[in-house]
N, CA, C and O atoms as a GROMACS GRO file, in nm:
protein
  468
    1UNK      N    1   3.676  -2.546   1.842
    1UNK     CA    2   3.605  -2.421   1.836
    1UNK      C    3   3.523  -2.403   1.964
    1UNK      O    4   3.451  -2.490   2.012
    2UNK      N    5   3.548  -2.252   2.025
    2UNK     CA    6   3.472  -2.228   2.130
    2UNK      C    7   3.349  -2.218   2.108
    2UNK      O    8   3.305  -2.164   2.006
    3UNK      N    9   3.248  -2.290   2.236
    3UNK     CA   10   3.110  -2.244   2.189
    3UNK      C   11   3.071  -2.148   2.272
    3UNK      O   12   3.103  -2.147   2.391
    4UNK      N   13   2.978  -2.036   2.200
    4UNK     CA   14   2.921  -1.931   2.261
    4UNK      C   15   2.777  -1.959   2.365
    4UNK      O   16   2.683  -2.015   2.308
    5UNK      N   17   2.763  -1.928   2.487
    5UNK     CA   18   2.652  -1.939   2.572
    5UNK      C   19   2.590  -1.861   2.561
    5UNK      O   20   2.635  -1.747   2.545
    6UNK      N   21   2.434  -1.889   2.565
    6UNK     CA   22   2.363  -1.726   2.576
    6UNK      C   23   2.417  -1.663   2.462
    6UNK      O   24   2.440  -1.542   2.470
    7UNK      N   25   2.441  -1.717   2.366
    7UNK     CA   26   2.416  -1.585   2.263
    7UNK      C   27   2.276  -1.618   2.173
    7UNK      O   28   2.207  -1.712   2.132
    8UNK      N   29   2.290  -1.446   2.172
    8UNK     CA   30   2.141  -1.424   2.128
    8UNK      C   31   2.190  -1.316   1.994
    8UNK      O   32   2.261  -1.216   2.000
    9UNK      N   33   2.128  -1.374   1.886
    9UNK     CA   34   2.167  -1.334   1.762
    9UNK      C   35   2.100  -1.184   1.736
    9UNK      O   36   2.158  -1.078   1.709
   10UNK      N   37   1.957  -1.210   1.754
   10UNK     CA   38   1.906  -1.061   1.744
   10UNK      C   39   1.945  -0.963   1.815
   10UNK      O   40   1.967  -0.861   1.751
   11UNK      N   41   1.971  -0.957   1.985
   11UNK     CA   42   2.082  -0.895   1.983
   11UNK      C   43   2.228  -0.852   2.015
   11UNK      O   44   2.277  -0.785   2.105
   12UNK      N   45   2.280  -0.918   1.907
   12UNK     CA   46   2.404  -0.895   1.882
   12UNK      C   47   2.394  -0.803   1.738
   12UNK      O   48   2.469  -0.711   1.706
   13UNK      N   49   2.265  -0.861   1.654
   13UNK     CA   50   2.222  -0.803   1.553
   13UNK      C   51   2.235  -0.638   1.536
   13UNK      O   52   2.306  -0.570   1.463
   14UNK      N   53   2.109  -0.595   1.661
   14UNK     CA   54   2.071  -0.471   1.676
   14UNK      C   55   2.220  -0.403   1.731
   14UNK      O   56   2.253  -0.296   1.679
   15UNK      N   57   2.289  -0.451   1.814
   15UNK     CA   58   2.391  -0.344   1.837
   15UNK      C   59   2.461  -0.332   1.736
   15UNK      O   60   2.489  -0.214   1.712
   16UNK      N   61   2.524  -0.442   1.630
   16UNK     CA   62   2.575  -0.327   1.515
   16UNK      C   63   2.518  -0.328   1.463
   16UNK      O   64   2.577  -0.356   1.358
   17UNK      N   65   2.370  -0.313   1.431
   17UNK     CA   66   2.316  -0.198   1.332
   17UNK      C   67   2.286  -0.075   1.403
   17UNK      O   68   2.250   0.020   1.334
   18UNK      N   69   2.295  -0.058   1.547
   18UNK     CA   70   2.282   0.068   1.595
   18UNK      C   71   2.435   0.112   1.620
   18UNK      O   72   2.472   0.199   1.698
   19UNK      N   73   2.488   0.059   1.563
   19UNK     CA   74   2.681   0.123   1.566
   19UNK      C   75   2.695   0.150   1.464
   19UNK      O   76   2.769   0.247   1.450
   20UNK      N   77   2.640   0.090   1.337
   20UNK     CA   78   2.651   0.135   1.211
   20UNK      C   79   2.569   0.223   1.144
   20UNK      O   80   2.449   0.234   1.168
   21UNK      N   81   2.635   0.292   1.051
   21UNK     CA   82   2.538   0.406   1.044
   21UNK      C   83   2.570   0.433   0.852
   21UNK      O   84   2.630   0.520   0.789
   22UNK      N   85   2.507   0.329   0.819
   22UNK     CA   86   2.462   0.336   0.677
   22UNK      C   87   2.364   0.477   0.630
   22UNK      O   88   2.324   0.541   0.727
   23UNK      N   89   2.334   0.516   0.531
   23UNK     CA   90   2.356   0.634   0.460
   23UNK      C   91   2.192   0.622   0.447
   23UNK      O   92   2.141   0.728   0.413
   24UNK      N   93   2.125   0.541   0.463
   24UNK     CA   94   1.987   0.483   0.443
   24UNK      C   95   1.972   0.450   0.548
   24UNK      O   96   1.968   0.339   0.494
   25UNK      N   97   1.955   0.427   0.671
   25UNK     CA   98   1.928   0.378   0.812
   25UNK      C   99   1.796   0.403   0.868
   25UNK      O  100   1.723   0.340   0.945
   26UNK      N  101   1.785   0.546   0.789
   26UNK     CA  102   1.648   0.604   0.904
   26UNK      C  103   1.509   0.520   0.822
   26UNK      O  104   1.402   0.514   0.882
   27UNK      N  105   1.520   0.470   0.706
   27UNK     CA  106   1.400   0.426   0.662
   27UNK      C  107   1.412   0.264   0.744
   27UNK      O  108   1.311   0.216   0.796
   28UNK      N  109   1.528   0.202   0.746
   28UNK     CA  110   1.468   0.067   0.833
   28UNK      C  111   1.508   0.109   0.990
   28UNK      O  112   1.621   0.147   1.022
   29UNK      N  113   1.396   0.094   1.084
   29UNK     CA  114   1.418   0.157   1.207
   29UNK      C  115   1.447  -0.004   1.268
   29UNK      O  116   1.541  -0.009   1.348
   30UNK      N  117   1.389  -0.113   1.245
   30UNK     CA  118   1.437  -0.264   1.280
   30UNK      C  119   1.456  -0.339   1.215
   30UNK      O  120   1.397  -0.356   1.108
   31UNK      N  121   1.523  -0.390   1.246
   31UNK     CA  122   1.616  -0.477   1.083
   31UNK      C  123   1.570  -0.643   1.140
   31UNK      O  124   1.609  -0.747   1.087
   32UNK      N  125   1.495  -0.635   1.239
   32UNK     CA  126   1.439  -0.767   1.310
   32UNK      C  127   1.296  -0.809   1.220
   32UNK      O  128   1.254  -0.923   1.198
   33UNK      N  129   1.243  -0.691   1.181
   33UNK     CA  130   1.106  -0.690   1.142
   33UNK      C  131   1.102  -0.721   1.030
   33UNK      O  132   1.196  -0.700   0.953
   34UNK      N  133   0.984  -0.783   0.992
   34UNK     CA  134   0.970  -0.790   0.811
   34UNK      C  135   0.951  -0.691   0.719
   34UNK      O  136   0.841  -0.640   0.742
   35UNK      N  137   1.002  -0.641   0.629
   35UNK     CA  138   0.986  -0.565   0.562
   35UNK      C  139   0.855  -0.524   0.497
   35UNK      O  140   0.800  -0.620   0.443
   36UNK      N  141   0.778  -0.387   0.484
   36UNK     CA  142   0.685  -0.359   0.390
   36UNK      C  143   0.680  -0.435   0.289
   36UNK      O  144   0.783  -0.438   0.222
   37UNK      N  145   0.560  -0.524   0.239
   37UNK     CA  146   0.548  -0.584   0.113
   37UNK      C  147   0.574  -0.754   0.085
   37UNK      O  148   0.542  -0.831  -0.005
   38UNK      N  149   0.664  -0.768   0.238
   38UNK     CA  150   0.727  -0.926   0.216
   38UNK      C  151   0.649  -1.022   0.244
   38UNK      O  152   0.662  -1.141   0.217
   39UNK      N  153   0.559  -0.965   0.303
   39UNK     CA  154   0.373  -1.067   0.277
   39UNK      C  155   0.264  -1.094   0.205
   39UNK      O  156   0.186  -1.189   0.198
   40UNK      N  157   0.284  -0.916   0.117
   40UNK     CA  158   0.145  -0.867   0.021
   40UNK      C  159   0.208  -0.876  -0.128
   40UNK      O  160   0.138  -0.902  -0.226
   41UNK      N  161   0.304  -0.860  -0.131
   41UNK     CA  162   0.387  -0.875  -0.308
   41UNK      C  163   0.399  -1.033  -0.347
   41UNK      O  164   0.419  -1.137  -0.285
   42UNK      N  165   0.373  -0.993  -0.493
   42UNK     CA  166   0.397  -1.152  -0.552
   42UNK      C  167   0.583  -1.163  -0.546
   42UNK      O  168   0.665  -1.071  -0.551
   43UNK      N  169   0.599  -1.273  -0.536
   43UNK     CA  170   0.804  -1.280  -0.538
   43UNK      C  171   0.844  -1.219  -0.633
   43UNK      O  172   0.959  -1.175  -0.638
   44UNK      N  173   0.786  -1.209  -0.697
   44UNK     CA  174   0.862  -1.108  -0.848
   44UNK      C  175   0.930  -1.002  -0.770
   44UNK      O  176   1.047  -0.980  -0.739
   45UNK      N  177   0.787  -0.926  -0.744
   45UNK     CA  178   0.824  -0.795  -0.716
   45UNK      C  179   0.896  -0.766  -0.585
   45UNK      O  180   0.947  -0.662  -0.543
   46UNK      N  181   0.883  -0.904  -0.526
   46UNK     CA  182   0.989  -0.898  -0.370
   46UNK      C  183   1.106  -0.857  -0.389
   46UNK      O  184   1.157  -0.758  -0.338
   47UNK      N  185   1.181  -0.977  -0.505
   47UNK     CA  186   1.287  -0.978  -0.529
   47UNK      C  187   1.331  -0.820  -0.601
   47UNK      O  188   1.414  -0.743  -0.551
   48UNK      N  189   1.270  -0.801  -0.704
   48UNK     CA  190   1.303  -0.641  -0.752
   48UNK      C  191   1.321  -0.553  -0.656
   48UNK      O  192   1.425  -0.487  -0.647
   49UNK      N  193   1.226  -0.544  -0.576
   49UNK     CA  194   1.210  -0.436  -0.458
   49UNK      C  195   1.334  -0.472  -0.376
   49UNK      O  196   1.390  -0.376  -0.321
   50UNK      N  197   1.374  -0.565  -0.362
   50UNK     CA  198   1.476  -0.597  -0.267
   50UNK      C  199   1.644  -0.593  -0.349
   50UNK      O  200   1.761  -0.584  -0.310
   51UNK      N  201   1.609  -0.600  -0.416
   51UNK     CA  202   1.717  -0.559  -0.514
   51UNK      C  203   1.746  -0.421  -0.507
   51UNK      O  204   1.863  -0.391  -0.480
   52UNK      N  205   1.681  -0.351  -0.522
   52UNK     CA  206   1.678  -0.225  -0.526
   52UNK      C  207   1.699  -0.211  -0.395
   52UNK      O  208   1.816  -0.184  -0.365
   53UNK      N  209   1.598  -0.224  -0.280
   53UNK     CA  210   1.701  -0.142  -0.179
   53UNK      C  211   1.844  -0.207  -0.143
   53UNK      O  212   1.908  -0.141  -0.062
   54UNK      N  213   1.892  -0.302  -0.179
   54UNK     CA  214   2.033  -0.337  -0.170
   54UNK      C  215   2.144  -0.308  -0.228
   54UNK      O  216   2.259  -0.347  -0.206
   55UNK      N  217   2.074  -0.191  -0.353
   55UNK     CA  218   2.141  -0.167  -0.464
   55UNK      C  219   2.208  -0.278  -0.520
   55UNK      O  220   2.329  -0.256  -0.527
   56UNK      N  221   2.179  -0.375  -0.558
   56UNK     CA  222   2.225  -0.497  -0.590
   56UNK      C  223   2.114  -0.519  -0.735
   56UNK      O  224   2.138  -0.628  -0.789
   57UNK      N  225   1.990  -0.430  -0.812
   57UNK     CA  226   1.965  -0.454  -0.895
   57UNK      C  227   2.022  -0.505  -1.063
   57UNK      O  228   2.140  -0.482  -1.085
   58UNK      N  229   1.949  -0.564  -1.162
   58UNK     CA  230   2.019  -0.614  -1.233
   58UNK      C  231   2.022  -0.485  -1.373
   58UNK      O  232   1.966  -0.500  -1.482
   59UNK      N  233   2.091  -0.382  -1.336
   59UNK     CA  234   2.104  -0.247  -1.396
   59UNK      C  235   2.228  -0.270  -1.472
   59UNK      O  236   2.322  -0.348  -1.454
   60UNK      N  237   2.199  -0.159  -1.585
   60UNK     CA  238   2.300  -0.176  -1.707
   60UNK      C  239   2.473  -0.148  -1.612
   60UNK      O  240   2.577  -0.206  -1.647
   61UNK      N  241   2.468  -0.089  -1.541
   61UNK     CA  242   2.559  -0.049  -1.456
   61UNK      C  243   2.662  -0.171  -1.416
   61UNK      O  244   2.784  -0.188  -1.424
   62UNK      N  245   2.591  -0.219  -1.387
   62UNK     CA  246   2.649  -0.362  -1.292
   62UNK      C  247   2.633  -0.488  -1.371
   62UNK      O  248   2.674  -0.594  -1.324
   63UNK      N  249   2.567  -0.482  -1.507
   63UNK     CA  250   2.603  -0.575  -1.570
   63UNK      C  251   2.715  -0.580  -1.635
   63UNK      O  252   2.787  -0.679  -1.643
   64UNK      N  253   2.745  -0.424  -1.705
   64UNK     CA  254   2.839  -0.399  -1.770
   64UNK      C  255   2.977  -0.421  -1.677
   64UNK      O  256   3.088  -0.441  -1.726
   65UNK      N  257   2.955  -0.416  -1.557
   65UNK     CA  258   3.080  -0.427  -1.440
   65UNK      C  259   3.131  -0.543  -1.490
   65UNK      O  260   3.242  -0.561  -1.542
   66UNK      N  261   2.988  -0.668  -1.461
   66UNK     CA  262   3.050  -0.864  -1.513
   66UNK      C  263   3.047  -0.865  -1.584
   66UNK      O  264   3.013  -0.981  -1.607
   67UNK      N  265   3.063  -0.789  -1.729
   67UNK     CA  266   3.103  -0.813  -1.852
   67UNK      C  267   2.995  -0.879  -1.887
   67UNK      O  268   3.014  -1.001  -1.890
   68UNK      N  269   2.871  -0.841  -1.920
   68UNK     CA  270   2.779  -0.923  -1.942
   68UNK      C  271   2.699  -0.820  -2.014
   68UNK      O  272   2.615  -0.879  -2.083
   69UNK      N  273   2.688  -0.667  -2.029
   69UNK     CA  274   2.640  -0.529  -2.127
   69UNK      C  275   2.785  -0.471  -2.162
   69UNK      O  276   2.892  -0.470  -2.100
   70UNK      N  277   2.750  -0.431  -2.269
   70UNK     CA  278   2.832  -0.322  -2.331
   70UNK      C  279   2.833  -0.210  -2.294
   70UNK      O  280   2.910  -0.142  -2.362
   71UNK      N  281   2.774  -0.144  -2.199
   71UNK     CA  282   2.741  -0.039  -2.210
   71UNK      C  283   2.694   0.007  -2.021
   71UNK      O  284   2.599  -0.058  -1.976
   72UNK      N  285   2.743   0.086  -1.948
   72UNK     CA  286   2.664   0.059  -1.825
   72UNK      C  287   2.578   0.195  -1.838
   72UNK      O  288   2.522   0.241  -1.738
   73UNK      N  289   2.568   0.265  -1.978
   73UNK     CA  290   2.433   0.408  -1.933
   73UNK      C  291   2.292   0.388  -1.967
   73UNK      O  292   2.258   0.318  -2.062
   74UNK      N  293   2.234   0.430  -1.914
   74UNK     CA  294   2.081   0.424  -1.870
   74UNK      C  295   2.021   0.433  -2.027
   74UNK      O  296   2.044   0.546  -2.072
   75UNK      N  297   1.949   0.346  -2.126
   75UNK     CA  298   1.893   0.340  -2.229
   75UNK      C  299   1.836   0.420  -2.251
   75UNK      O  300   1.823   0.450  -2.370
   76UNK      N  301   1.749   0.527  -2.112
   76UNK     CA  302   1.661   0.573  -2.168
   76UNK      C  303   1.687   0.695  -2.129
   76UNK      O  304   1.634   0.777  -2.203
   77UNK      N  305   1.765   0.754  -2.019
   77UNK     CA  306   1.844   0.896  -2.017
   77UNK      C  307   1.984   0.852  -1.993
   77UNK      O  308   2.030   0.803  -1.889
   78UNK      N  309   2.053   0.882  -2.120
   78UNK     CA  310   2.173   0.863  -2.140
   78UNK      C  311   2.311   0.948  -2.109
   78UNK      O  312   2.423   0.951  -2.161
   79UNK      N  313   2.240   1.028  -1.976
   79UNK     CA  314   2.348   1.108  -1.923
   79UNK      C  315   2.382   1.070  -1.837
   79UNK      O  316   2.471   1.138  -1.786
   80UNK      N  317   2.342   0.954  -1.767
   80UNK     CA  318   2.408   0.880  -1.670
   80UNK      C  319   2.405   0.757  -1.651
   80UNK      O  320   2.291   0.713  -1.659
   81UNK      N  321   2.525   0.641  -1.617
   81UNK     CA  322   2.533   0.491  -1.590
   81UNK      C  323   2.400   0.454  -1.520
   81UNK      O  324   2.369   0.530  -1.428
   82UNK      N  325   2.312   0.345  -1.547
   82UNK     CA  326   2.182   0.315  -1.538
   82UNK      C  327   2.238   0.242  -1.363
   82UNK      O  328   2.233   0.127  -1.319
   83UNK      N  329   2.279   0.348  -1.312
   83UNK     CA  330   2.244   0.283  -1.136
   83UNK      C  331   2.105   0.197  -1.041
   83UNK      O  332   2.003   0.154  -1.095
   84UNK      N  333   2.126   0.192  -0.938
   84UNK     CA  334   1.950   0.221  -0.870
   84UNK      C  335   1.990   0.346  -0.862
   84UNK      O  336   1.942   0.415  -0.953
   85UNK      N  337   2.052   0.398  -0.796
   85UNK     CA  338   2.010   0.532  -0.756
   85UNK      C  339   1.942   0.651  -0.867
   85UNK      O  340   1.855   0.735  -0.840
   86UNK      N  341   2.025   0.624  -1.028
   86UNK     CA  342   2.019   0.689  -1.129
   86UNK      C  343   1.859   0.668  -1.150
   86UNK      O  344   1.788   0.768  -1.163
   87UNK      N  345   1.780   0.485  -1.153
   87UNK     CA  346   1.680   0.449  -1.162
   87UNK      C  347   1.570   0.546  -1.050
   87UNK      O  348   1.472   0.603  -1.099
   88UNK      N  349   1.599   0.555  -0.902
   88UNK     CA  350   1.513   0.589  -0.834
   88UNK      C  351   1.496   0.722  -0.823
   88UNK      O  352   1.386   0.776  -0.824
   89UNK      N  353   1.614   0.785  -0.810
   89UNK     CA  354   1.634   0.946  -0.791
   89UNK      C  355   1.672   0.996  -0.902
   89UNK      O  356   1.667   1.115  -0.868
   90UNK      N  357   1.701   0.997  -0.990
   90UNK     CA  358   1.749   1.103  -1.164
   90UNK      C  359   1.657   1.078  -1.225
   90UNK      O  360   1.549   1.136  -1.215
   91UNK      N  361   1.686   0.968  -1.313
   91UNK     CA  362   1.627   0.938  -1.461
   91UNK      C  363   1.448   1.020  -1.470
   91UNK      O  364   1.361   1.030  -1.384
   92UNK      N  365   1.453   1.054  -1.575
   92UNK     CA  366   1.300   1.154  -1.556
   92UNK      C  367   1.199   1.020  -1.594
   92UNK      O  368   1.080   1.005  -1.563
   93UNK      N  369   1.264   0.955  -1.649
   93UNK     CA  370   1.180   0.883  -1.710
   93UNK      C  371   1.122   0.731  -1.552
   93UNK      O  372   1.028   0.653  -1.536
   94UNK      N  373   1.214   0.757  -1.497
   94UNK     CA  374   1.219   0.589  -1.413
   94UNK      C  375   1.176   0.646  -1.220
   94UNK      O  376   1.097   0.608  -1.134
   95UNK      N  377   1.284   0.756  -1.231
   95UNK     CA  378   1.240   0.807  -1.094
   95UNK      C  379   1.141   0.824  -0.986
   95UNK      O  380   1.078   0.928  -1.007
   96UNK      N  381   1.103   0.769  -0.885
   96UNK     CA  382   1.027   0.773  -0.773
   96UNK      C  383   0.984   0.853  -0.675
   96UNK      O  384   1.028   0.850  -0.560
   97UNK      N  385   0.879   0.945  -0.725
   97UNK     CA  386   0.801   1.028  -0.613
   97UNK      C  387   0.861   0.969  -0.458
   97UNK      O  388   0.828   0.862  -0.407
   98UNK      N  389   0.939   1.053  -0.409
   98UNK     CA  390   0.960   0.952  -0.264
   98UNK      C  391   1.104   0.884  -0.266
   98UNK      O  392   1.136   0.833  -0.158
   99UNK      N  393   1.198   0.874  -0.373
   99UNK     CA  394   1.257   0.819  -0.363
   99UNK      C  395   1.243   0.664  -0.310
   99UNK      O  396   1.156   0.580  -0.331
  100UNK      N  397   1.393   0.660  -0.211
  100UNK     CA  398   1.435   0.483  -0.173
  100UNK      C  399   1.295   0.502  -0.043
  100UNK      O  400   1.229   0.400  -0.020
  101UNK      N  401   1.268   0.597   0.014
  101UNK     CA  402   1.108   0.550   0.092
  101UNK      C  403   1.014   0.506  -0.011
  101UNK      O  404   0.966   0.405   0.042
  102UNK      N  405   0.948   0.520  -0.140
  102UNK     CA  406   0.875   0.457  -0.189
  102UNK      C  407   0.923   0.286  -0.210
  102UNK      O  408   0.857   0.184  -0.194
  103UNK      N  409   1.075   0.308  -0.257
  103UNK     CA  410   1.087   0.130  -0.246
  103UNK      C  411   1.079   0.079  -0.113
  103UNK      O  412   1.018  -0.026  -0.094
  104UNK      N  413   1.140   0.149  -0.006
  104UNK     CA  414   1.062   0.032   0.108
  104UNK      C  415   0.964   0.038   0.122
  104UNK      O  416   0.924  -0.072   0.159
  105UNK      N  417   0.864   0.129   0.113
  105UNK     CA  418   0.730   0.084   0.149
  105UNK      C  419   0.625  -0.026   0.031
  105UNK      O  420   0.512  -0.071   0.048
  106UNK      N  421   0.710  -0.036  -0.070
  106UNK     CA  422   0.663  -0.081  -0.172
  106UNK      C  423   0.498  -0.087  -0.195
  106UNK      O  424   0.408  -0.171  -0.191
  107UNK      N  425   0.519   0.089  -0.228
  107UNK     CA  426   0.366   0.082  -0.240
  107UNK      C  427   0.290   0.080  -0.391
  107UNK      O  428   0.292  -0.039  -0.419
  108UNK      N  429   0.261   0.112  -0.441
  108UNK     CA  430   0.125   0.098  -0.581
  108UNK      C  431   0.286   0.160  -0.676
  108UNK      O  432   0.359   0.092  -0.749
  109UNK      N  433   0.292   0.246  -0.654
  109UNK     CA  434   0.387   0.343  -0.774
  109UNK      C  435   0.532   0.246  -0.785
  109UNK      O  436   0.580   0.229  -0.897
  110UNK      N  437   0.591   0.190  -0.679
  110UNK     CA  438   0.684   0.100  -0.710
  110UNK      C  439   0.687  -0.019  -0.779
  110UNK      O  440   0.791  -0.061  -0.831
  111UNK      N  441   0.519  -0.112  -0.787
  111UNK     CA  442   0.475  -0.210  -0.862
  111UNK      C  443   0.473  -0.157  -0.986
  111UNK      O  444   0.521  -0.217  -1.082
  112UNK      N  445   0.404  -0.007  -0.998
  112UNK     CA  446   0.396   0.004  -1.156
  112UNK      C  447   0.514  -0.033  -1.188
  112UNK      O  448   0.544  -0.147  -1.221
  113UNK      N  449   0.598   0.076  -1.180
  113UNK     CA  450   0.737   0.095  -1.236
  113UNK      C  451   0.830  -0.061  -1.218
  113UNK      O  452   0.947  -0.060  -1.255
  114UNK      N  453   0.773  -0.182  -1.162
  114UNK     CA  454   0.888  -0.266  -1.176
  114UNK      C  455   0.795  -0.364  -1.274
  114UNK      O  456   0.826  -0.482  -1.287
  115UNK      N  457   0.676  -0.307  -1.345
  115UNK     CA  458   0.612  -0.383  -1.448
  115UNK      C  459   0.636  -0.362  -1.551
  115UNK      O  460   0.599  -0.431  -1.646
  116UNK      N  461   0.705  -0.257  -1.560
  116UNK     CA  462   0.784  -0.146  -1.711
  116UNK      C  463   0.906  -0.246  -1.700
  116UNK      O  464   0.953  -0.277  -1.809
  117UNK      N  465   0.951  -0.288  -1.617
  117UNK     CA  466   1.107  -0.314  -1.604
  117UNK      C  467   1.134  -0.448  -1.684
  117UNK      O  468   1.248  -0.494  -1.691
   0.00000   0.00000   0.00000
């Protein structure tokens, strides 16, 4: 295996994330930096928060995918599969003033709501 000289990971980093152009981009402007919250949150709520912006939360949606719920719609508005997105932006009941900017900034209103959870 060839070895690489001078490489420098961060950036090789930044050029494809500035080639890529994810649908959410403009809220992380450096993907070098630590995230809002990853100093001041207890790990609980790291991990939730980070779940969520990865859409990788543990939602009826995606359990029901691994066969692990019966069911992938939202318990508590049942007109749609319990997504994040359904969680952050629809559901009347779950939804975030601010949307996916309130989960990165993980501010006061995102702790409530992942203490309900």
């Amino acid at each position: 295996m060839q070895r690489l000289k001078n490489f420098k990971a961060k950036e090789e980093w930044r050029k494809k994330w500035e080639n890529n152009i994810p649908t959410d981009r403009s809220i992380i402007t450096n993907p070098t930096q630590p995230l809002p919250g990853f100093t001041t949150l207890k790990r609980k709520h790291w991990v939730i928060t980070n779940r969520i912006r990865t859409k990788h939360a543990k939602t009826a949606y995606l359990m029901h995918k691994w066969k692990l719920k019966g069911s992938p719609m939202c318990q508590q508005y049942d007109k749609a599969p319990e997504t994040t997105d359904a969680i952050v932006l629809i559901c009347p009941v779950t939804k975030l003033d601010g949307g996916y900017e309130t989960v990165h900034n993980a501010d006061e209103d995102l702790v409530a709501q992942e203490q309900q959870m």
